[in-house]
C-alpha positions in Angstrom: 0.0 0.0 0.0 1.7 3.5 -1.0 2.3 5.9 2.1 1.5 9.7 0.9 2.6 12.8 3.3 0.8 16.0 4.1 1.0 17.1 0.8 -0.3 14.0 -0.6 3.0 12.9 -2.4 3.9 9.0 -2.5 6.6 8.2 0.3 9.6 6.7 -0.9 10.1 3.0 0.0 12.4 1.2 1.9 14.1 -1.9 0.3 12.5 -4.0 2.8 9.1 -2.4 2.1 9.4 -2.7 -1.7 10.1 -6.8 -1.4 7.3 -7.3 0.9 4.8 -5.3 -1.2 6.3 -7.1 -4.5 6.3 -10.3 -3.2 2.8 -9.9 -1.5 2.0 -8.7 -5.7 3.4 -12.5 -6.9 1.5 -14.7 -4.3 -1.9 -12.5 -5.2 -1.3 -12.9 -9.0 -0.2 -16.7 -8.8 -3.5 -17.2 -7.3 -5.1 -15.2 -10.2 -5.0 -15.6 -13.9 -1.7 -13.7 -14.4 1.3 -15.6 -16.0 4.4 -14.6 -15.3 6.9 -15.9 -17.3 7.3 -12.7 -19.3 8.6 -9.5 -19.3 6.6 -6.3 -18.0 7.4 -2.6 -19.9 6.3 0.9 -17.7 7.0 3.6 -19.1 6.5 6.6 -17.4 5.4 10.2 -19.0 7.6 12.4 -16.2 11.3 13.0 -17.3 12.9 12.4 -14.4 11.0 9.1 -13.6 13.3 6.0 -15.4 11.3 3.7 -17.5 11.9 0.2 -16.3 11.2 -3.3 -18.0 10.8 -6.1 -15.1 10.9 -10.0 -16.2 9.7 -12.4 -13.5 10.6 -16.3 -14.1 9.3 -18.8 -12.5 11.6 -20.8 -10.4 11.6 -24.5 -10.0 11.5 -25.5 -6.1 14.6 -26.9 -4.3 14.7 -30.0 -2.6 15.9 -29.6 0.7 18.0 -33.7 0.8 
């Protein structure tokens, strides 16, 4: 969930924060209809924002012998 301040601007996240909101994202979409072997494209319209393309693989389980 973003955090906003007074001013109503999006807080900046914490490393920690961003992998529990992205992985809390995966576990809700594996459950859903999303695949996710494929690559995701953002591009965003502000300058000084990077555009970003995000693959996510699937990973095959480990066995724990």
């Amino acid at each position: 969930m973003e955090e906003r301040d007074e001013q109503g601007n999006e807080e900046p996240m914490t490393p920690t924060e961003f992998r529990t909101e992205l992985a809390d994202l995966l576990r809700r979409g594996s459950q859903g209809e999303i695949s996710f072997d494929r690559a995701w494209t953002f591009r965003d319209s502000q300058m000084d924002i990077p555009d970003w393309m995000v693959e996510i693989t699937e990973l095959q389980k480990c066995d724990d012998d």
